[in-house]
PDB file as gemmi writes it, atoms N, CA and C in Angstrom:
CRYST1    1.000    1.000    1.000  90.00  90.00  90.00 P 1                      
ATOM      1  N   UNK A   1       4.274  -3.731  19.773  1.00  0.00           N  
ATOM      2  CA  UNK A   1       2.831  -3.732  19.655  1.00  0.00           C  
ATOM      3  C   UNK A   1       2.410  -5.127  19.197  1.00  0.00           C  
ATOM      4  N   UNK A   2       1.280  -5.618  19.933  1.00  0.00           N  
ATOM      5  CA  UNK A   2       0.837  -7.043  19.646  1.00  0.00           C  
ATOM      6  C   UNK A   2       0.204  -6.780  18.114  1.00  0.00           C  
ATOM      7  N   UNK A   3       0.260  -7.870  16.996  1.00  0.00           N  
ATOM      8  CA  UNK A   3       0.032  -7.878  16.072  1.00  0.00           C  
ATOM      9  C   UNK A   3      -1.691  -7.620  16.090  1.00  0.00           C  
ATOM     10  N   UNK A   4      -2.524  -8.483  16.700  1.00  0.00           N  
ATOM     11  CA  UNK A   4      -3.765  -8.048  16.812  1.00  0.00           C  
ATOM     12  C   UNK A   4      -3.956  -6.710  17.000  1.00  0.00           C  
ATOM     13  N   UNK A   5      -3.317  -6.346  17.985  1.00  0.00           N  
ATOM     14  CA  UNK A   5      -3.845  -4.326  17.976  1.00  0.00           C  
ATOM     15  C   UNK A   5      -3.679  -3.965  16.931  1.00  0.00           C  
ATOM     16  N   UNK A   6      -2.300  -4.062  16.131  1.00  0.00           N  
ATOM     17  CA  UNK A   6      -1.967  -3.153  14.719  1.00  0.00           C  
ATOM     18  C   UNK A   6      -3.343  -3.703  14.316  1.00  0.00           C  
ATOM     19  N   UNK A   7      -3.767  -4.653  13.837  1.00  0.00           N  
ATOM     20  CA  UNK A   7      -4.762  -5.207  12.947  1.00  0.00           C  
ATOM     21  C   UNK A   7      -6.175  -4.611  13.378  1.00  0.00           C  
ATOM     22  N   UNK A   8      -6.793  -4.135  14.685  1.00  0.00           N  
ATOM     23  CA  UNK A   8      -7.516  -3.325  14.853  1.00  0.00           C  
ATOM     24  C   UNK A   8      -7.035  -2.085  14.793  1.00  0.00           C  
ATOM     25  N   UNK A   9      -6.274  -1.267  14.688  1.00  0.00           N  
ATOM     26  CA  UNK A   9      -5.893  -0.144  14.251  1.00  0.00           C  
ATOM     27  C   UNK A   9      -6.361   0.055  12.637  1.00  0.00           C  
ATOM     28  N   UNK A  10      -5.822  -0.965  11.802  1.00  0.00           N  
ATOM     29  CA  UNK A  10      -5.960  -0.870  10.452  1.00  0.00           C  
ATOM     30  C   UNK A  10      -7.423  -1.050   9.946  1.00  0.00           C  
ATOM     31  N   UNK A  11      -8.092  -1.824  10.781  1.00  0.00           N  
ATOM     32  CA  UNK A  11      -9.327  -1.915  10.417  1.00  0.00           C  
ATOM     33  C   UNK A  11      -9.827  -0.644  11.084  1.00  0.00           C  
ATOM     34  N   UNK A  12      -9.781   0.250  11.603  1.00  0.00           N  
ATOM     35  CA  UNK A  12     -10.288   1.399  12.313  1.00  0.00           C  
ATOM     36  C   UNK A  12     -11.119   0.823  13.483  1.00  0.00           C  
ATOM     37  N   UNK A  13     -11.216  -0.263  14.325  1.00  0.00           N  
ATOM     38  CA  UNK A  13     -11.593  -0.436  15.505  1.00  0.00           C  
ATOM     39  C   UNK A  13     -11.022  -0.208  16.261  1.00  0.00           C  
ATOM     40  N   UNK A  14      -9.693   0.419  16.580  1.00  0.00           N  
ATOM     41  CA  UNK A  14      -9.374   1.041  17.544  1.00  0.00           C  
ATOM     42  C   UNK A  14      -8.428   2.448  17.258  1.00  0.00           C  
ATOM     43  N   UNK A  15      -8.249   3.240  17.686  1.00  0.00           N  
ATOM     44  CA  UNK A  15      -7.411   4.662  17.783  1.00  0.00           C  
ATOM     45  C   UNK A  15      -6.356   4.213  18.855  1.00  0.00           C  
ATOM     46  N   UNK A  16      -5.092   4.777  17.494  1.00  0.00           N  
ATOM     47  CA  UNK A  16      -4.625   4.784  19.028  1.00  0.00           C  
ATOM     48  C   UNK A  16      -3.745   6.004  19.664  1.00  0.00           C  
ATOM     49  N   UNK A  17      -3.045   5.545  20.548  1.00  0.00           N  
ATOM     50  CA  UNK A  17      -2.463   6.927  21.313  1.00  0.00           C  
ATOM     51  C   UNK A  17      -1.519   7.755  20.442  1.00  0.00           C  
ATOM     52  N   UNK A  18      -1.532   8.990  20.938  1.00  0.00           N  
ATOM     53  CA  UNK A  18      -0.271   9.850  20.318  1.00  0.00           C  
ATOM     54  C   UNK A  18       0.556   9.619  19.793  1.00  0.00           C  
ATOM     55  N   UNK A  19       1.079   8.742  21.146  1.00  0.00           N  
ATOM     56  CA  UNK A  19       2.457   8.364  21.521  1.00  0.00           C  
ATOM     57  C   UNK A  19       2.969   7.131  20.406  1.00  0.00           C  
ATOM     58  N   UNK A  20       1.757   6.417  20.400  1.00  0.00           N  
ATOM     59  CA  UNK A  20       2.145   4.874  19.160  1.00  0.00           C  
ATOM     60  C   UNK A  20       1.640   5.340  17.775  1.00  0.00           C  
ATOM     61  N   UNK A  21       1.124   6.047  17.946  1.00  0.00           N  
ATOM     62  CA  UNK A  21       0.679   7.278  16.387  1.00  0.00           C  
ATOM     63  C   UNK A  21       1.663   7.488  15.768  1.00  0.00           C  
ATOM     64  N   UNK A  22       2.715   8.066  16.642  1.00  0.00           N  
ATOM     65  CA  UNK A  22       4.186   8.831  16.642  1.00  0.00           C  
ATOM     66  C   UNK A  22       4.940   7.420  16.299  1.00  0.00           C  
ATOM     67  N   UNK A  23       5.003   6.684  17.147  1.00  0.00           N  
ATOM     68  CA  UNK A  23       5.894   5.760  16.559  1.00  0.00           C  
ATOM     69  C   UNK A  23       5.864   4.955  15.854  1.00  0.00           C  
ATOM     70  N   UNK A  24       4.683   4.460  15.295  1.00  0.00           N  
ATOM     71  CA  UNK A  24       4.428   3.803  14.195  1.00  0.00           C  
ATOM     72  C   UNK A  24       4.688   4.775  12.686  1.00  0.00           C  
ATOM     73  N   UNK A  25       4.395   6.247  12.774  1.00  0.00           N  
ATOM     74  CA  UNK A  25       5.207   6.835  11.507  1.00  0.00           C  
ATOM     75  C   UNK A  25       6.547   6.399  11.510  1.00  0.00           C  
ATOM     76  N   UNK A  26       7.183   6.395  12.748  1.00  0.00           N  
ATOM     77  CA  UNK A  26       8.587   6.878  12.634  1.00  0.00           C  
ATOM     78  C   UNK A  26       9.201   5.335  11.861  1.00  0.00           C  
ATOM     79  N   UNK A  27       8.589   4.549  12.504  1.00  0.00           N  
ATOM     80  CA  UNK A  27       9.096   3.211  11.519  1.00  0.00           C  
ATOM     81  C   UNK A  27       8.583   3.447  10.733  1.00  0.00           C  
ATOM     82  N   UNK A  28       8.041   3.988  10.192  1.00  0.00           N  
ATOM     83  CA  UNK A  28       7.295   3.807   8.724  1.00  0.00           C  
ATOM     84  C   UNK A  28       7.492   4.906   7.622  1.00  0.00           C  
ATOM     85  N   UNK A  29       8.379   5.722   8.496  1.00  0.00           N  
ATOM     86  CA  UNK A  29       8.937   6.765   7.818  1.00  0.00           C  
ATOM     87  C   UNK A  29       8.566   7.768   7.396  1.00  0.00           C  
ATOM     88  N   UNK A  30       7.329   8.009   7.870  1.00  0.00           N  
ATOM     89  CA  UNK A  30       6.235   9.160   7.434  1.00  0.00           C  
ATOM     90  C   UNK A  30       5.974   9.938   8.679  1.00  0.00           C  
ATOM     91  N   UNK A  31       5.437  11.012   8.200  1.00  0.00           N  
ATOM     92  CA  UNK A  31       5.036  11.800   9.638  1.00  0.00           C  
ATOM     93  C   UNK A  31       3.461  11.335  10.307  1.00  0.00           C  
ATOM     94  N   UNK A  32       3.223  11.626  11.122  1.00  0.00           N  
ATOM     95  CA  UNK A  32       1.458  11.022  11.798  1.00  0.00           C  
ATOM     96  C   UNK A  32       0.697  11.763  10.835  1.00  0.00           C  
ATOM     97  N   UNK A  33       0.772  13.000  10.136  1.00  0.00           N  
ATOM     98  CA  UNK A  33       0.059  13.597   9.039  1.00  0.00           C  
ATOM     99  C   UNK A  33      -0.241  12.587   8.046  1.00  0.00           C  
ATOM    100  N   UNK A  34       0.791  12.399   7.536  1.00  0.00           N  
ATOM    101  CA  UNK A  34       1.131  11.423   6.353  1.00  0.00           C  
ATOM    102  C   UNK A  34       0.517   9.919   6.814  1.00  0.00           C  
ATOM    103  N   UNK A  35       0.490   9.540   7.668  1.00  0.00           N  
ATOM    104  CA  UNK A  35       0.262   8.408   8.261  1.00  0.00           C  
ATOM    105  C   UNK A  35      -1.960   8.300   8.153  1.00  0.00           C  
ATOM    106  N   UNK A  36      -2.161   9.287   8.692  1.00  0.00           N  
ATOM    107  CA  UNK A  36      -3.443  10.034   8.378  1.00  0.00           C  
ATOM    108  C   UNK A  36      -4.190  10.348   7.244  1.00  0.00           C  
ATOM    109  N   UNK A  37      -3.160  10.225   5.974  1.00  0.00           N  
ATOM    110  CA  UNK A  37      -3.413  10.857   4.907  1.00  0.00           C  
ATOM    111  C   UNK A  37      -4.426  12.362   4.550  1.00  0.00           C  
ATOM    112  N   UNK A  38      -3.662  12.806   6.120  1.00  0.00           N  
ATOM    113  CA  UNK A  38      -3.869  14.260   5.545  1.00  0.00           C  
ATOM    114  C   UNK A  38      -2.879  14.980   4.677  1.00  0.00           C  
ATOM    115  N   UNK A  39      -2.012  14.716   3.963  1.00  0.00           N  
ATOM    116  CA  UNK A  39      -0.503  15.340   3.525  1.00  0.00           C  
ATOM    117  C   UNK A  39       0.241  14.394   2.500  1.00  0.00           C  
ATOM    118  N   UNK A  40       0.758  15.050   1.463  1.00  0.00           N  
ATOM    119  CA  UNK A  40       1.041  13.736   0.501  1.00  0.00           C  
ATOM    120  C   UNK A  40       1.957  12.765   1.188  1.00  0.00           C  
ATOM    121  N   UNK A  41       2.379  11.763   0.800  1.00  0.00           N  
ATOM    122  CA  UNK A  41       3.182  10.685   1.382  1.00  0.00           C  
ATOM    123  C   UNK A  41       4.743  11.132   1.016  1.00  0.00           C  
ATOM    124  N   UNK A  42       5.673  10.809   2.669  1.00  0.00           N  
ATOM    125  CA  UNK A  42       6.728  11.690   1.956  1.00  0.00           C  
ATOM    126  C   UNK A  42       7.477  10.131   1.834  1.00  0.00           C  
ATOM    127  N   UNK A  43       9.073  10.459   1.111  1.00  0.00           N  
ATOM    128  CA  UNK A  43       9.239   9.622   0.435  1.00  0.00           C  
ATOM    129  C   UNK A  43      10.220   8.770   1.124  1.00  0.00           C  
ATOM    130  N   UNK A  44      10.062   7.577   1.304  1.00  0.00           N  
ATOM    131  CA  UNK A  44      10.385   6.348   2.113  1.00  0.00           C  
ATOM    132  C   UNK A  44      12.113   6.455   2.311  1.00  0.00           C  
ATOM    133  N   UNK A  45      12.563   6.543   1.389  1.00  0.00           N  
ATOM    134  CA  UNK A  45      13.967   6.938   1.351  1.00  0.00           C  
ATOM    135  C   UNK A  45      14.763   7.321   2.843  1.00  0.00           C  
ATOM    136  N   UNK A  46      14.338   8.710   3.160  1.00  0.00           N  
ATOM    137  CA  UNK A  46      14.133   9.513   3.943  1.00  0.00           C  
ATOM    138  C   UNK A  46      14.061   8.669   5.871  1.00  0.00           C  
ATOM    139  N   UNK A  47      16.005   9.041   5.808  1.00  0.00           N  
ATOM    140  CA  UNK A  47      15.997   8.499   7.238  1.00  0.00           C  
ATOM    141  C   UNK A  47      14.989   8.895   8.756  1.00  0.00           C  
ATOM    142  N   UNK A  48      15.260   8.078   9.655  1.00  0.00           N  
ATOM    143  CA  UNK A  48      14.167   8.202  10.869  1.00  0.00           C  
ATOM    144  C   UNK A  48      14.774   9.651  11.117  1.00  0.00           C  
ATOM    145  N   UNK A  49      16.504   9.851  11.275  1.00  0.00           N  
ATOM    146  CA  UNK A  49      16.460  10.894  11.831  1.00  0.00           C  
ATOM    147  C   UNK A  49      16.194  12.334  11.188  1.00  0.00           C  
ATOM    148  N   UNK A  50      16.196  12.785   9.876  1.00  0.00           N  
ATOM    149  CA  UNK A  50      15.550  13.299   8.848  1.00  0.00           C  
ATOM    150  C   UNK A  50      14.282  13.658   9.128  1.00  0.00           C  
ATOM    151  N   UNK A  51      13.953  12.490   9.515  1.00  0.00           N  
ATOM    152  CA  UNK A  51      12.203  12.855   9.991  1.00  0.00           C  
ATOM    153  C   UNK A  51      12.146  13.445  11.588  1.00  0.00           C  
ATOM    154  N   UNK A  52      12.925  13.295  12.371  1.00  0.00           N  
ATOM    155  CA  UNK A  52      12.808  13.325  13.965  1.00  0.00           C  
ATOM    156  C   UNK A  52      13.122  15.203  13.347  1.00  0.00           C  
ATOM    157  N   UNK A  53      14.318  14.812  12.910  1.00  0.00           N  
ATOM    158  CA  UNK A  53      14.682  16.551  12.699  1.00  0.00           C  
ATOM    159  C   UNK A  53      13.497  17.635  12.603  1.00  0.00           C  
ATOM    160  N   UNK A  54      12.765  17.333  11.317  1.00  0.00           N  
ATOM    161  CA  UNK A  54      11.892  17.758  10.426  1.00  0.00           C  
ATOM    162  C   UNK A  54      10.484  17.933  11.614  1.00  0.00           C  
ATOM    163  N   UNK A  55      10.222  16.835  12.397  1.00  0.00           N  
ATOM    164  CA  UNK A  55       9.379  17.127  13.454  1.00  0.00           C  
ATOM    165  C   UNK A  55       9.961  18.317  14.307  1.00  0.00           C  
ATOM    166  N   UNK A  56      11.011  17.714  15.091  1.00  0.00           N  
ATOM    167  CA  UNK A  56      11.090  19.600  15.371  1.00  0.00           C  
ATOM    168  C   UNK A  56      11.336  20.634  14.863  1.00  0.00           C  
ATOM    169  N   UNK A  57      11.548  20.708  13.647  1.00  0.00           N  
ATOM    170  CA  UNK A  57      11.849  22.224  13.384  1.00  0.00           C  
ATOM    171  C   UNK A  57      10.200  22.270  12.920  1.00  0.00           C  
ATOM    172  N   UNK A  58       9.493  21.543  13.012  1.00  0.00           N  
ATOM    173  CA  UNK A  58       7.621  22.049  12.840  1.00  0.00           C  
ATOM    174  C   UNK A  58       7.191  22.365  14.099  1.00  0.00           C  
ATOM    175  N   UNK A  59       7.901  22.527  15.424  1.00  0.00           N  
ATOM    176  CA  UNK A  59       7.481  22.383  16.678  1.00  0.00           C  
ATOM    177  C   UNK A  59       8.134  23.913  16.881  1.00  0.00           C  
ATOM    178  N   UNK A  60       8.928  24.260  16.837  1.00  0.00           N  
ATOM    179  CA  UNK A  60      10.308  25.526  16.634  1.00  0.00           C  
ATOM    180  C   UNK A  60       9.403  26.416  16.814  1.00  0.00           C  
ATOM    181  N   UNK A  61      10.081  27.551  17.204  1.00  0.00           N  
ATOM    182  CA  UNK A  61       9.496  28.878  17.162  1.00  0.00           C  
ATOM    183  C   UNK A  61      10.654  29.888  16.301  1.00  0.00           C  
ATOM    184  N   UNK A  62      10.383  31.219  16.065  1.00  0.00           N  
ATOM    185  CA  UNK A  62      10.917  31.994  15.119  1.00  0.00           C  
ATOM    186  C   UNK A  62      12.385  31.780  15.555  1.00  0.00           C  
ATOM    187  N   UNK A  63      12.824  32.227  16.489  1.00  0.00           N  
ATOM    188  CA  UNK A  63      14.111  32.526  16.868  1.00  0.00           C  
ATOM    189  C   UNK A  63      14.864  31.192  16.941  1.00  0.00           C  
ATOM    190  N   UNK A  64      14.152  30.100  17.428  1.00  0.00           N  
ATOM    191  CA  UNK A  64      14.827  29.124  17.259  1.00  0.00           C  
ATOM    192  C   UNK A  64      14.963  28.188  16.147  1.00  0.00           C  
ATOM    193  N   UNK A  65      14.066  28.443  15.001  1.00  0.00           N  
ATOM    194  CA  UNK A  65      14.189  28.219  13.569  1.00  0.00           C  
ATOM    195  C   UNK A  65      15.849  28.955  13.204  1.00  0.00           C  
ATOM    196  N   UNK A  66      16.071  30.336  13.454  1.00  0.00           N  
ATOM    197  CA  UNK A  66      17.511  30.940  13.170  1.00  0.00           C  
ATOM    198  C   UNK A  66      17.890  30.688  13.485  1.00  0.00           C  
ATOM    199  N   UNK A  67      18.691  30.049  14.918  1.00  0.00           N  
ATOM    200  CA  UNK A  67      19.893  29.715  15.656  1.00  0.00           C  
ATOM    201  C   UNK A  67      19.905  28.186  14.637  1.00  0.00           C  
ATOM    202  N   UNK A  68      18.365  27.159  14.449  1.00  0.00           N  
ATOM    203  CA  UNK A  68      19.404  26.270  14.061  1.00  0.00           C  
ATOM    204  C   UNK A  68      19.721  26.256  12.807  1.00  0.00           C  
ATOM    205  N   UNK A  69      19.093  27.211  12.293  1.00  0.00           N  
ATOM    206  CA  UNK A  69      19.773  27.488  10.456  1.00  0.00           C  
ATOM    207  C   UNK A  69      21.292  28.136  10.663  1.00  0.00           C  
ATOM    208  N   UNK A  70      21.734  28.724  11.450  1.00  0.00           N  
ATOM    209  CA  UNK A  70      22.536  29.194  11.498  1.00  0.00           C  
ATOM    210  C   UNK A  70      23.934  28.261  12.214  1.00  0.00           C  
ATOM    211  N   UNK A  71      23.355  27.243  12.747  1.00  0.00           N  
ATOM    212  CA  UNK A  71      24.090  26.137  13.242  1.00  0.00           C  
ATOM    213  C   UNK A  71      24.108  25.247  12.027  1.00  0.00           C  
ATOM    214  N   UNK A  72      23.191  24.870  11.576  1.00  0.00           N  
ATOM    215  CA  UNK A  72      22.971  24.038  10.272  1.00  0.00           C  
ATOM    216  C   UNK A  72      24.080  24.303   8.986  1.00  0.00           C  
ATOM    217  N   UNK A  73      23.826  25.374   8.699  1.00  0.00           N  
ATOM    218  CA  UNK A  73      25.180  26.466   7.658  1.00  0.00           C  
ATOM    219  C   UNK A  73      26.887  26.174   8.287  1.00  0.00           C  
ATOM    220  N   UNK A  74      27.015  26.185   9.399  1.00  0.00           N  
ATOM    221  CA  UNK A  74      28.288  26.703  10.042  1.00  0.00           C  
ATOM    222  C   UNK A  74      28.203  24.604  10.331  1.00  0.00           C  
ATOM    223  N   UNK A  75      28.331  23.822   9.990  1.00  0.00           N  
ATOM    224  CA  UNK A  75      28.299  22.378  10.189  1.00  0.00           C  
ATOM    225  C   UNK A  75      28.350  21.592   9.025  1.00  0.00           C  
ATOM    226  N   UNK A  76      27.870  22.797   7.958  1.00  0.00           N  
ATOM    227  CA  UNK A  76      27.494  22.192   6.274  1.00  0.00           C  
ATOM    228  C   UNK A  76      28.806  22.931   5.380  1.00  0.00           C  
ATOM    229  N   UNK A  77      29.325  23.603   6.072  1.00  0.00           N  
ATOM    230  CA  UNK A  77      30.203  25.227   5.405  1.00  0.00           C  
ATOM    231  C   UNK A  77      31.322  23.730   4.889  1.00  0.00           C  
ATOM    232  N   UNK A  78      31.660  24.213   3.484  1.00  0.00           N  
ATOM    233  CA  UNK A  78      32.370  23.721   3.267  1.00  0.00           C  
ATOM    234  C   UNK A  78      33.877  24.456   3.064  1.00  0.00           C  
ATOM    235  N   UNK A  79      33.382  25.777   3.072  1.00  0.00           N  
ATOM    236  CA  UNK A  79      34.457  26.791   2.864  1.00  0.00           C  
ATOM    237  C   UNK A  79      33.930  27.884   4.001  1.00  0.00           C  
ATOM    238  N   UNK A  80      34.706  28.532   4.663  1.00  0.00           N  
ATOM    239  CA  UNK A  80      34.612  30.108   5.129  1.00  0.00           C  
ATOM    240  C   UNK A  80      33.846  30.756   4.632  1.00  0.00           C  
ATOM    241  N   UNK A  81      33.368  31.928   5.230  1.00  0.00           N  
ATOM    242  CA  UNK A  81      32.357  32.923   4.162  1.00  0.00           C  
ATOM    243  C   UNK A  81      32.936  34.180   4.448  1.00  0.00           C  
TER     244      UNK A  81                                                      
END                                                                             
């Protein structure tokens, strides 16, 4: 992104797309919520892929929230159950 656009972005003269919405959190480590300051600021620490994750499982539906908790557990297992 040309430095002038960011700089109309920040001044609010321009909006921009989804798509650079999206990727300007992702460097920045926040979600487009957070980026918005609709949502507290999450904490910088917190890798890109952490966040990519965290976007989809907000996208997920019921059943597929379980399969990947259940993949998640069986990848984390440090012992048998």
């Amino acid at each position: 992104m040309a430095p002038e656009v960011y700089g109309r972005i920040e001044r609010g003269e321009f909006m921009p797309s989804v798509i650079t919405l999206v990727n300007i959190a992702t460097v920045l480590r926040v979600t487009p919520d957070q980026l918005l300051g609709w949502s507290e600021i999450a904490p910088r620490d917190r890798a890109p892929e952490y966040m990519r994750i965290v976007a989809l499982l907000e996208r997920a539906d019921e059943a597929s929230l379980r399969r990947f908790e259940a993949v998640l557990q069986a990848l984390l297992a440090t012992e048998p159950e």
